[in-house]
C-alpha positions as CSV (number, residue, x, y, z in Angstrom):
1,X,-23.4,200.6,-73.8
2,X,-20.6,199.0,-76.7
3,X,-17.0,199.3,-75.7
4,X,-16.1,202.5,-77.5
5,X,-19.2,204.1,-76.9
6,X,-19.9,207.4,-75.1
7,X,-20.5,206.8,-71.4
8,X,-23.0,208.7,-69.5
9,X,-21.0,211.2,-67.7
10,X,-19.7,211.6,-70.7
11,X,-23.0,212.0,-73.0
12,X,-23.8,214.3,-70.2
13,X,-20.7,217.3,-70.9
14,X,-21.5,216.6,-74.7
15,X,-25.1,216.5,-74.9
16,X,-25.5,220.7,-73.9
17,X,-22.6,221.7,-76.2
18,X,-24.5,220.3,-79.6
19,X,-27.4,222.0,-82.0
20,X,-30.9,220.7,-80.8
21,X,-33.0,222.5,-83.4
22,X,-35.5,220.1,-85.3
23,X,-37.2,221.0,-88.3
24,X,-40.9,219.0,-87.2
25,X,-39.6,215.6,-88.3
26,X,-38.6,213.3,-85.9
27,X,-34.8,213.1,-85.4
28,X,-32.6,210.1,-85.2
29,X,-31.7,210.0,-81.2
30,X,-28.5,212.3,-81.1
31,X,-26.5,209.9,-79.0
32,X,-26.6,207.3,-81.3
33,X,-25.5,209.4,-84.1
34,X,-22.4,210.8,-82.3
35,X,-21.6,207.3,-81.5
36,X,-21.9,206.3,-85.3
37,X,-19.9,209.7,-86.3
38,X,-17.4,208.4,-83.7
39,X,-17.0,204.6,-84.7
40,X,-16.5,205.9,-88.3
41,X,-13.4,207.9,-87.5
42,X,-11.9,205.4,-84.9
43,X,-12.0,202.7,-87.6
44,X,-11.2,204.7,-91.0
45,X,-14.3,202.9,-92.7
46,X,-16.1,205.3,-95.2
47,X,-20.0,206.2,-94.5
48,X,-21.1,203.5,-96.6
49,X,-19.7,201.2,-94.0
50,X,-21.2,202.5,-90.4
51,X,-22.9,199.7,-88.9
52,X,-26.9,200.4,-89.1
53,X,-27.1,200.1,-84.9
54,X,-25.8,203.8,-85.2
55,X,-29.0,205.3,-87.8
56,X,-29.5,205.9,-91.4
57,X,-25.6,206.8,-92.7
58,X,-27.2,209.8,-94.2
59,X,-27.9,211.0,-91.2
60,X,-24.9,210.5,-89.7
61,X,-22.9,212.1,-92.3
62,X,-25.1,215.3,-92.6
63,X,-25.1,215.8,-89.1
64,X,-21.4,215.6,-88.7
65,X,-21.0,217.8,-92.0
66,X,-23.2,220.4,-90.6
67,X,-21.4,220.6,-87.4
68,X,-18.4,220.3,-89.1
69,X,-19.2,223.7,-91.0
70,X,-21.1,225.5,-88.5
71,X,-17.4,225.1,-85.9
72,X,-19.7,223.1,-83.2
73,X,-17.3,220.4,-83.1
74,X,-14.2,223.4,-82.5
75,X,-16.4,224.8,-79.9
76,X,-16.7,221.5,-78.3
77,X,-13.5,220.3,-78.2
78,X,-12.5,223.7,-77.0
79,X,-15.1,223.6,-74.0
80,X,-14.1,219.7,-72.7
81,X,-10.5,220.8,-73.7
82,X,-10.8,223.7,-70.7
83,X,-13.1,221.6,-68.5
84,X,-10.3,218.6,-68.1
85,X,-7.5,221.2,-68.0
């Protein structure tokens, strides 16, 4: 695990909360990519610039974009928001 990455316990609260419904293909592991969606909004860069460790930038945008519409990333803030309260 890279400083500034998600640790296991907390993978673990996130991991439940967040759409696991693939379409056949094989996905890009879902940890990495939250950690790629994450290192792009701690640092400001733009999608172009995620570091390829994290996946295809693609992927990491559409994923968070998808999420972003669908609420999941309300819902999941809301559910570690009451879970630390």
């Amino acid at each position: 695990m890279r400083r500034h990455e998600l640790s296991d316990e907390e993978w673990a609260i996130i991991a439940p909360l967040l759409p696991n419904n693939s379409r056949g293909i094989e996905r890009v592991d879902g940890r990495r990519v939250i950690n790629g969606i994450l290192w792009r909004f701690r640092t400001g860069s733009f999608w172009r610039d995620v570091q390829e460790r994290y996946g295809p930038r693609t992927t990491l945008y559409n994923r968070s974009s998808r999420r972003r519409h669908a609420g999941v990333w309300d819902r999941l803030l809301d559910t570690i928001t009451m879970e630390t309260s």
